[in-house]
C-alpha positions as MATLAB code, in Angstrom:
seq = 'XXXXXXXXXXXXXXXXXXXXXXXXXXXXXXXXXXXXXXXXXXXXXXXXXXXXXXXXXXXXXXXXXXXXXXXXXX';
ca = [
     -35.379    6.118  -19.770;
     -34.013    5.763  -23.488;
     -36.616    3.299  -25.698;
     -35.611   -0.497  -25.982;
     -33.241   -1.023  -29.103;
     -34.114   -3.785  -31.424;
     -33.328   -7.760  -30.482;
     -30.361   -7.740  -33.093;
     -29.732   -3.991  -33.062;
     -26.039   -5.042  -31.456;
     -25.855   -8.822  -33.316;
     -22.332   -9.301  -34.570;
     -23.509   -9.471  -38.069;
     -24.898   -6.267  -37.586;
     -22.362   -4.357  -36.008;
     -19.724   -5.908  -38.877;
     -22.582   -4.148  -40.910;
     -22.569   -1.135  -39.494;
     -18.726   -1.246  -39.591;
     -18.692   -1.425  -43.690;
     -21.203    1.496  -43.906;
     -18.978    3.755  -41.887;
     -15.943    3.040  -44.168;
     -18.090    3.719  -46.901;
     -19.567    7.274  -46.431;
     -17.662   10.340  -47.641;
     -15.661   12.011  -45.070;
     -17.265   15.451  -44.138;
     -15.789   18.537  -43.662;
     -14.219   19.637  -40.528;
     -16.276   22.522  -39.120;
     -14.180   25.170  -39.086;
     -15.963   27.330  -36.245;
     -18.270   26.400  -33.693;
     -21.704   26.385  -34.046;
     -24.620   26.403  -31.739;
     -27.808   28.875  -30.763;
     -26.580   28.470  -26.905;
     -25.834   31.466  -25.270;
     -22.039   30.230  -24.835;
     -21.914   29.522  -28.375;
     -23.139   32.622  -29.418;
     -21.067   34.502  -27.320;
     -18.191   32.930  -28.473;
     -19.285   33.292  -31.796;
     -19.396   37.081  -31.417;
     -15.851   36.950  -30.145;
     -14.736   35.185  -32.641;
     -16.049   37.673  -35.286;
     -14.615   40.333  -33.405;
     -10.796   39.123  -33.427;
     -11.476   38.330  -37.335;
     -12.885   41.682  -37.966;
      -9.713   43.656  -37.783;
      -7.586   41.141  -40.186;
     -10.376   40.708  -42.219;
     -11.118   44.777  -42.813;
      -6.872   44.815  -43.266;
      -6.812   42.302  -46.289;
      -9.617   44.025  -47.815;
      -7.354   47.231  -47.489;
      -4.384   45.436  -49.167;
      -6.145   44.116  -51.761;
      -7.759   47.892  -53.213;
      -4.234   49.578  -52.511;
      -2.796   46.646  -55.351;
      -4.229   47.586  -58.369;
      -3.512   45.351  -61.278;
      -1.659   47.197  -63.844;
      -3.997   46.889  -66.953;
      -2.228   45.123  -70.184;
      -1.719   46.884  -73.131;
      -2.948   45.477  -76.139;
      -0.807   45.110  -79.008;
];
């Protein structure tokens, strides 16, 4: 059974408090993967790694077969 909450925990004053201090705080970023130490997470973590492996290895292949052309000084 979850511990009582304080008398005025849920008070109207309180909640309009609560309210303002959501507004307030900086929005955080969206997590872009899941996360977790779960077997399920981690699993799907791992699969997730695995489908970016390929495009990941492929980009890295682009970018060394694009040299930049090295400016002559004048």
């Amino acid at each position: 059974m979850p511990a009582p909450k304080a008398a005025g925990a849920r008070s109207a004053r309180n909640v309009e408090t609560q309210k303002k201090k959501a507004a307030r705080a900086a929005p955080r970023k969206k997590a872009t993967r899941s996360t977790g130490n779960t077997l399920a997470a981690r699993s799907r973590l791992k699969k997730m790694a695995g489908k970016k492996a390929p495009a990941k290895k492929a980009t890295k292949a682009r970018k060394i077969a694009v040299k930049p052309v090295a400016k002559k000084r004048a």
